[in-house]
N, C-alpha and C positions, 0 to 999 in steps of 0.2 A: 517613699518608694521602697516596695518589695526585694530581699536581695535577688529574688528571680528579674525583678525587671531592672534591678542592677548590672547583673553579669547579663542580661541579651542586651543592654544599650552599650556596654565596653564591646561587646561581640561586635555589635553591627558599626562601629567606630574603630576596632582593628580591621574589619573586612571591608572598611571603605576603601573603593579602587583597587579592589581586590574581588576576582572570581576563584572561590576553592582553593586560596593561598596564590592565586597567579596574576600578577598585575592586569590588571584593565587596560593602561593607556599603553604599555608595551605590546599585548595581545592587536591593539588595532593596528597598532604599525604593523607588525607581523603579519596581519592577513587583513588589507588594506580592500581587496575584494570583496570578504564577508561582510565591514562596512559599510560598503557602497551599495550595497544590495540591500541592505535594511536601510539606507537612510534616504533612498530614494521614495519623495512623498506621494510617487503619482503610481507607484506601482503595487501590486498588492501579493504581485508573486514575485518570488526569490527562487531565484537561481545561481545555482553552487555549483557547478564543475572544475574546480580545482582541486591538487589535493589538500586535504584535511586533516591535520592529527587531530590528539585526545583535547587538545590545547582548543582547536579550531571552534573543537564541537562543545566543549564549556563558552567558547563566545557567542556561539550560537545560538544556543541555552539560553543565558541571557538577554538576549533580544527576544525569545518565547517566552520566558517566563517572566520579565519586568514591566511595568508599567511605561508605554511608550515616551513621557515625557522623565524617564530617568534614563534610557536609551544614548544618549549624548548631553551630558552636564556640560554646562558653559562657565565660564570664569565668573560674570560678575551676574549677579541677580535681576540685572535688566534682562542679561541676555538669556538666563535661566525660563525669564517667563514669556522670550518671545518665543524663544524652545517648547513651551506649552502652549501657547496659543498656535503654533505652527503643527503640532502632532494633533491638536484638536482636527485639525484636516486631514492627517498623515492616514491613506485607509490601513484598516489592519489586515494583516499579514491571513492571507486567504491559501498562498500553496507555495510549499516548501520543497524544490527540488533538486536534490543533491546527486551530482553523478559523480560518484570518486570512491577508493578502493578506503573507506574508513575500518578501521579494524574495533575489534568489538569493544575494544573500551570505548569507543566513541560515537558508536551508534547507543550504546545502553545510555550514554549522556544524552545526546539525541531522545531518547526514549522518555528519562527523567524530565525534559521540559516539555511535552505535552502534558505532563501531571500538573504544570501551573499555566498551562494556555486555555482559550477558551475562544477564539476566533479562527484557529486552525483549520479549515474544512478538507486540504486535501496533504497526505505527507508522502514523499515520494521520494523511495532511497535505492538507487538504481548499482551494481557490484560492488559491494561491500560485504562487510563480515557480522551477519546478524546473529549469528550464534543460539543456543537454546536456552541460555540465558536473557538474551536480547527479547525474543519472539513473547518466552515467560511475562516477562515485564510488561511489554505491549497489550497483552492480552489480557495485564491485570489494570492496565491504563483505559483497555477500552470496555470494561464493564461498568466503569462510569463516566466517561467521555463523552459527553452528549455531543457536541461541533462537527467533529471529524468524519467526513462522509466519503472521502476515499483516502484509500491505503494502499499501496504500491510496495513489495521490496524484492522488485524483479532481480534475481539472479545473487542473491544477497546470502542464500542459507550454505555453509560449509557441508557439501557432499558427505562425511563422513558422518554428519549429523542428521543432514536428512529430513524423513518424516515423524524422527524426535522432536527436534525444532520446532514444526507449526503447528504439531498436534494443540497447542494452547492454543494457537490464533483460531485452528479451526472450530474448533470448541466453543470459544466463547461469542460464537456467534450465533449460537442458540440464545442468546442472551441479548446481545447488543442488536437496536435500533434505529441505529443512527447511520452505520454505516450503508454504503450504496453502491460502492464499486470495491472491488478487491482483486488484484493482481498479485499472485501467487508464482509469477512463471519462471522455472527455472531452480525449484525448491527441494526437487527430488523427492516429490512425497511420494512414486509407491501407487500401485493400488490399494493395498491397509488404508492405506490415507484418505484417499481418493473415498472409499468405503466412510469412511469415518464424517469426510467432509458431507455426505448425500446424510447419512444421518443427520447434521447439524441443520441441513437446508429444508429439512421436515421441517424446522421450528422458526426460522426465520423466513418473514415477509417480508424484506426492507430490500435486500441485495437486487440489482440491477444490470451491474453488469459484472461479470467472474471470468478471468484470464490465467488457463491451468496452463499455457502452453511448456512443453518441453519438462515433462515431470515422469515421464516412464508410468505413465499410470494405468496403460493397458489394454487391455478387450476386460479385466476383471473388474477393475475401477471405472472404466468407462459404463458397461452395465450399472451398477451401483448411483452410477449420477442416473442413466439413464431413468431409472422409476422412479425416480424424484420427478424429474423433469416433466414424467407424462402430466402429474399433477401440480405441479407451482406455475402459479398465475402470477410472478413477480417478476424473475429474470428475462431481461431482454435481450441481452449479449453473453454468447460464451465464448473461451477462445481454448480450443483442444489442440493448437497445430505441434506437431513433433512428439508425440504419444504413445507412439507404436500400437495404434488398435487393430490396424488390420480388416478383415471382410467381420471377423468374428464380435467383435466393436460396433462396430457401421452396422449392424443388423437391429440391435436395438436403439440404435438413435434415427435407425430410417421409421421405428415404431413412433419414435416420441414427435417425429415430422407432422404423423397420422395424429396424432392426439392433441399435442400443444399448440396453442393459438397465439400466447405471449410472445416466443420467441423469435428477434427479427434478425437478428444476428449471429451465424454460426462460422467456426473457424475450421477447416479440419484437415488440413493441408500436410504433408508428410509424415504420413499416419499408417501407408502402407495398405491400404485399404484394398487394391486391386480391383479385378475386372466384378466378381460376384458380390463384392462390399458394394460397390458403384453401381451395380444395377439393383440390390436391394433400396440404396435411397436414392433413387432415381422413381422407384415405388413410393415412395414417401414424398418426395417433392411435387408428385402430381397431386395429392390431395392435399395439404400443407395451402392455406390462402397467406402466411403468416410474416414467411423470413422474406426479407429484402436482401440482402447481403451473405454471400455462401460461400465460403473459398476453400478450394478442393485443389490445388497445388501439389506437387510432385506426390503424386500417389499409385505410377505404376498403369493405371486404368487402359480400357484399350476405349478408343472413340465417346468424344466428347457426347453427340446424338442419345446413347445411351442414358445419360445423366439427364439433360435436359430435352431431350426430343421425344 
């Protein structure tokens, strides 16, 4: 035996029952919830709404990134392989959803274990502190992540950070294939961003459904998605509500009403849009065979008739 494969066998012999120097079996007492939620065999989604530390989200980890029949070790070796014949059923872990104020050291751990997941399809991290470190990471995770097809980190980016933070997520999705839905809402990107983002959606065909709500993105940003939009044949769903676009906004998405056939789902509900916004796509809704679903909510407008009559 190599001294290399000397010192990684005492490594993995000190780190036994140990995540990152911190006990394993202590950690399950400690958050006897997170347990319960992975080891339930019939389910496939997990659901987190408690709080979290940096602790939680190394146990978490663990459950993403181990092999399900090391998930819970049993005392004696019978009971070891009924533990494997029993995960042979166990389905894998399909959507991970976490609502809790986790702070950045513990979403970038979060982050680290899709690096060894490969069944993950949807990850969803609802007010937390994703940071621009965090965002970096993810975006370096999803340029080879083939599983994960939606990605949520609604209300997660620190304001002062802003549309520094997602500039990488949105970037690299010129790139990435896999994913299909992305919820962005609540990230303060900006029109810059917003701008950046319609760049990105030149290059990508896969995205499906896109949730900008409540980002200050504009009448300038709004434009910018807009002439994307006239021409992408892949998004279904977008979600604009709390925007601030105004009439000057709503003039080029009453255009992309007239051109776009894909889209079946629009949001665009307190957006400030007013009486002369409202009667531009109201122009647009008459020739539009496409969208099912419209929501135009506190917008100021005078008479419904106008919209749809």
């Amino acid at each position: 035996m190599t001294d290399l494969n000397q010192q990684q066998q005492q490594q993995q012999q000190q780190q036994q029952g140990t995540l990152n120097g911190l006990d394993f079996e202590n950690l399950k007492k400690k958050y006897p919830f997170i347990v319960q939620a992975f080891e339930r065999p019939e389910e496939e989604v997990k659901f987190i709404s408690r709080r979290v530390n940096v602790e939680g989200c190394e146990l978490i980890k663990h459950f993403l990134s181990q092999p399900r029949d090391s998930w819970f070790e049993s005392s004696s070796s019978e009971e070891r392989v009924d533990s494997r014949v029993n995960n042979t059923k166990r389905p894998k872990t399909r959507l991970l959803f976490i609502s809790d104020q986790i702070e950045a050291a513990g979403t970038r751990t979060l982050v680290e274990a899709l690096k060894y997941n490969n069944t993950l399809t949807k990850f969803d991290l609802y007010n937390s502190d994703f940071g621009s470190d965090g965002c970096s990471s993810l975006a370096e995770v999803l340029k080879q992540n083939t599983s994960l097809t939606s990605l949520s980190i609604m209300y997660s980016v620190v304001k002062s950070e802003g549309s520094a933070s997602v500039r990488p997520l949105i970037q690299v999705l010129q790139h990435n294939k896999t994913l299909r839905s992305l919820n962005l809402s609540g990230s303060f990107m900006g029109p810059e961003c917003a701008t950046l983002l319609a760049e990105a959606l030149k290059h990508n065909n896969t995205l499906t459904f896109l949730s900008l709500e409540q980002n200050e993105i504009g009448p300038k940003g709004v434009t910018s998605l807009a002439e994307i939009l006239k021409r992408n044949t892949t998004l279904t769903s977008l979600f604009l509500y709390g925007n601030k676009i105004g009439a000057e906004g709503a003039k080029p998405l009453a255009e992309v009403l007239k051109y776009n056939q894909t889209l079946t789902s629009l949001t665009l509900g307190l957006n400030e849009i007013g009486p002369d916004g409202t009667s531009s796509l109201a122009e647009g809704l008459k020739v539009n065979k496409a969208l099912t679903s419209f929501e135009f909510t506190r917008n100021n407008w005078v008479g419904r008739r106008s919209l749809f009559g």
